[in-house]
C-alpha positions as CSV (number, residue, x, y, z in Angstrom):
1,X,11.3,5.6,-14.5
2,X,8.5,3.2,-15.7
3,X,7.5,0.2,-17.7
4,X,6.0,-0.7,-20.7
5,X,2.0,-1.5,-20.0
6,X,1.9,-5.2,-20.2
7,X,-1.4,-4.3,-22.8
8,X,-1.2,-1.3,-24.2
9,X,-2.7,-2.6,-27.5
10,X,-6.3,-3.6,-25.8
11,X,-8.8,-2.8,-27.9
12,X,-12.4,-1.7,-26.4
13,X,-15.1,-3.6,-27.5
14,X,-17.9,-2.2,-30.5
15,X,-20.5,-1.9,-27.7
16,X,-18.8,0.1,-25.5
17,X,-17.1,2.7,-28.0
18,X,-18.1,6.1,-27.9
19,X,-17.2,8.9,-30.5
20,X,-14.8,11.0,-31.3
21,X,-13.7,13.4,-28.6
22,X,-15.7,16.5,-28.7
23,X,-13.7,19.7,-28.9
24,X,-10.4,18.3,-29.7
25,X,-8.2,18.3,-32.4
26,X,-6.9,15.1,-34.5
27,X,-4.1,13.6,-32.6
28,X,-4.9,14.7,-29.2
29,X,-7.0,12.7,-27.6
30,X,-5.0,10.4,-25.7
31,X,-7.5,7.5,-25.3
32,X,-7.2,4.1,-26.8
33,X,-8.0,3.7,-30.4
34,X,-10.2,1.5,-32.0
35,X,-9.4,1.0,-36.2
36,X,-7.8,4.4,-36.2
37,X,-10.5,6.5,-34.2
38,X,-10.1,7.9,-31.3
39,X,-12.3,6.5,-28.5
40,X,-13.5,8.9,-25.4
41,X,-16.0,6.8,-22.4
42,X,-17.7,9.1,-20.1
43,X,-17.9,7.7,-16.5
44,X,-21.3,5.9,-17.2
45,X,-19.4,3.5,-19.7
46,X,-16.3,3.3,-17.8
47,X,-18.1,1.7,-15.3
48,X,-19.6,-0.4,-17.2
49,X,-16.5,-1.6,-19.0
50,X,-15.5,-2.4,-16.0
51,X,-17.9,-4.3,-14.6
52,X,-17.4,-7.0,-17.1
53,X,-15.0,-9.8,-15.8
54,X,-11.4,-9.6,-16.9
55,X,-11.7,-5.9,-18.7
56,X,-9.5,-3.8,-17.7
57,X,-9.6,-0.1,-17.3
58,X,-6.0,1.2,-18.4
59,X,-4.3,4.8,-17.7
60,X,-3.2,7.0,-21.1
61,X,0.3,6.4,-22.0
62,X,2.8,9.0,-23.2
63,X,4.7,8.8,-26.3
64,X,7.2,6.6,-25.1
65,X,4.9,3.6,-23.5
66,X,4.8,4.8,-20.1
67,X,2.2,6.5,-17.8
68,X,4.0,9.0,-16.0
69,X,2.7,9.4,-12.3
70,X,1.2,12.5,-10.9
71,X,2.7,14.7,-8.3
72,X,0.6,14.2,-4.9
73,X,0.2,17.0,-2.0
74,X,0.6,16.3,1.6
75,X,-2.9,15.8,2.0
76,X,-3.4,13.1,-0.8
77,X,-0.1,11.1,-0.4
78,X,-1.3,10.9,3.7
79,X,-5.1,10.2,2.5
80,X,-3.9,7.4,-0.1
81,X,-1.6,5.7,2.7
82,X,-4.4,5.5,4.8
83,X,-6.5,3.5,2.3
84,X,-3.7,1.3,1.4
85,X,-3.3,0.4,5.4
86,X,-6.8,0.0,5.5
87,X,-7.7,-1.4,2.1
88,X,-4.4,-2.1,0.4
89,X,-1.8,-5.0,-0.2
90,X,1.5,-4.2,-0.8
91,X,3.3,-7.5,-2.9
92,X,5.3,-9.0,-4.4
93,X,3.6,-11.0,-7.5
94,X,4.2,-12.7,-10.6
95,X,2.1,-12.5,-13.8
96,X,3.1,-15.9,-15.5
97,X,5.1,-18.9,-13.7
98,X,9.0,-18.5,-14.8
99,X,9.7,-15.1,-14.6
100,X,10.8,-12.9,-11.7
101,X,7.9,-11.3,-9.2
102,X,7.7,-7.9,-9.3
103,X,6.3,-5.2,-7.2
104,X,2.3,-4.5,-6.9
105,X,0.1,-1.9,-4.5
106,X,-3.7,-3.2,-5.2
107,X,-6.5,-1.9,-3.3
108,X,-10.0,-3.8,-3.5
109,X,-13.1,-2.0,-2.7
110,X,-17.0,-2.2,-3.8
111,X,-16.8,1.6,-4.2
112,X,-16.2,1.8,-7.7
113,X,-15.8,6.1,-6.8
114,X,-12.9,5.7,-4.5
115,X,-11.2,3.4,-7.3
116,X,-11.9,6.0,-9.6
117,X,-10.4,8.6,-7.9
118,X,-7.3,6.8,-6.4
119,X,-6.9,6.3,-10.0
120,X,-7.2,9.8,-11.4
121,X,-5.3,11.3,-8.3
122,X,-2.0,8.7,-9.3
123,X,-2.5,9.3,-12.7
124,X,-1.5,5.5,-13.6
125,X,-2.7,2.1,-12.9
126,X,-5.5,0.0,-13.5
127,X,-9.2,-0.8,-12.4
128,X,-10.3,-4.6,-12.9
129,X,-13.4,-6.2,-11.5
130,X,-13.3,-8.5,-9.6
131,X,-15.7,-12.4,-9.5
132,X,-18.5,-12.5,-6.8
133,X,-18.3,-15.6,-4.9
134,X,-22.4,-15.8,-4.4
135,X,-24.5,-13.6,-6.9
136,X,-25.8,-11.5,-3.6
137,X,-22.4,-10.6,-2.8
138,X,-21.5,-6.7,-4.1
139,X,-19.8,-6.3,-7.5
140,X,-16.5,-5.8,-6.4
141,X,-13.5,-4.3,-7.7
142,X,-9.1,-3.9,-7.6
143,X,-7.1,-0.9,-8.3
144,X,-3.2,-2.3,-9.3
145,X,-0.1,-0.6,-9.8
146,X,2.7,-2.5,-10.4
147,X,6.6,-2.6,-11.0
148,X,9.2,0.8,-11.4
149,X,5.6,2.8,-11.2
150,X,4.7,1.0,-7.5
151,X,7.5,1.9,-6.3
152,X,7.3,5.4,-7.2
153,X,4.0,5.3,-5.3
154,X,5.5,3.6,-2.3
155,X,8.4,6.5,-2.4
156,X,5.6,9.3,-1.7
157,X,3.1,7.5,0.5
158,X,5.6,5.2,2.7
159,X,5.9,8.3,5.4
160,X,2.5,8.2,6.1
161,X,2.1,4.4,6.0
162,X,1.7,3.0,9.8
163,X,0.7,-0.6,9.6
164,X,3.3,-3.8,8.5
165,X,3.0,-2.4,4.6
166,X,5.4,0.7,5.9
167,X,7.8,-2.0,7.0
168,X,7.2,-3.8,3.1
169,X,7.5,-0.4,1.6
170,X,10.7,0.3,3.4
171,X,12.3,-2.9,2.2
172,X,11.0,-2.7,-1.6
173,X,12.4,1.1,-2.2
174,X,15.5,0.5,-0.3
175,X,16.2,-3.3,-1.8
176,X,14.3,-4.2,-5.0
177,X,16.2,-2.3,-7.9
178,X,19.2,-3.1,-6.1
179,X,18.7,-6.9,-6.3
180,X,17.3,-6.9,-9.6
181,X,19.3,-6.9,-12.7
182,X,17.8,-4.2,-15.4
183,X,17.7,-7.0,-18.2
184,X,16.8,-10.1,-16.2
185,X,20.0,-12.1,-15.9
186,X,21.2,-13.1,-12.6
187,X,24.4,-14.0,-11.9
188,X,24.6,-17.3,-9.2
189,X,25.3,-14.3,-6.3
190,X,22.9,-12.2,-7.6
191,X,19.9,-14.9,-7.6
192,X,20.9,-15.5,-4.2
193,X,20.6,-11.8,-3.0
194,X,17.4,-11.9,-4.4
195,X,15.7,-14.9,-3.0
196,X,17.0,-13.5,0.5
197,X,15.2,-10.6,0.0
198,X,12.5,-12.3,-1.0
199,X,12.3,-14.0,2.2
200,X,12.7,-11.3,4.3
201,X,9.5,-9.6,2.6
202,X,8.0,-12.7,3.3
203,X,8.1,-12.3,7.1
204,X,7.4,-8.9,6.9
205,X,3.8,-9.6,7.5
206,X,0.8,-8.9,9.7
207,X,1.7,-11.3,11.9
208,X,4.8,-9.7,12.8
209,X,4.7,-7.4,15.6
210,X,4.0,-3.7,14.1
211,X,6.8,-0.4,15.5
212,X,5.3,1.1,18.4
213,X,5.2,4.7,17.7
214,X,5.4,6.7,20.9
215,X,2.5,9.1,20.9
């Protein structure tokens, strides 16, 4: 199960559009269009679209809105948990003030490559760069996932997770869709149920003491 992208209309910009995609026939090419053509970027001017602030690099969408997640092997489920423990925030985050939080995996890095490639081994999510503080800092950048399609994420790397996050994961696959009504109404009970578990993600934290696995 996933959810609508919260832009799936974004248009690329006239500088950065490419031409048609070579080789393939009308219809599909599954990248975003642009005034009814087909767009395709090679990796040269993905980077470069996202190296402007606030664009955003966006996964294809199936016909139904949604970006259906890859199936992962051993290896890359065990690889991706280890940048998330490393690299990666597991939260719990809300787009505009009002509405409910929701869940997000982010990973920031100033390797553009290993964004790239979490990216394409998913197969969903987004890539956004991020503001440099000082202009000698490194362009950095964020890989999100967010909502139904994080916690599909969290379901296949959470047994290789071994910081605090595995604790967070834990609690968001076993709690969230529980607690959280499928068209946004809570009853009085139900808002309750949901700021407690709220509170307990809360503490989950790094500054709670970590499982001590026995070795």
């Amino acid at each position: 199960m996933c959810c609508p992208p919260a832009s799936t209309n974004r248009r690329f910009p006239a500088s950065l559009a490419g031409n048609r995609c070579p080789g393939r026939a009308p219809g599909t090419c599954h990248h975003q269009p642009r005034r009814g053509v087909r767009i395709c970027l090679d990796p040269v001017a993905a980077y470069a679209l996202t190296s402007i602030a606030g664009r955003i690099l966006e996964s294809p969408t199936n016909a139904r809105g949604c970006v259906p997640l890859k199936r992962l092997s051993e290896t890359q489920a065990a690889y991706l948990a280890r940048i998330i423990d490393g690299e990666g925030t597991i939260t719990l985050t809300r787009t505009h003030r009002g509405e409910n939080r929701r869940p997000v995996v982010s990973i920031s890095s100033t390797e553009m490559p290993l964004l790239l490639y979490v990216r394409s081994v998913v197969g969903a999510g987004r890539i956004t760069s991020k503001l440099r503080a000082q202009d000698h800092h490194s362009p950095s950048f964020a890989y999100t996932i967010s909502s139904r399609q994080a916690l599909t994420l969290l379901g296949r790397v959470s047994p290789y997770l071994r910081t605090y996050k595995a604790g967070r994961a834990r609690l968001l696959l076993e709690e969230y869709v529980r607690v959280t009504p499928r068209n946004g109404r809570y009853t009085p009970h139900q808002r309750a149920a949901r700021q407690a578990f709220e509170q307990r993600f809360s503490a989950n934290s790094l500054r709670a003491k970590a499982p001590i696995r026995q070795l």
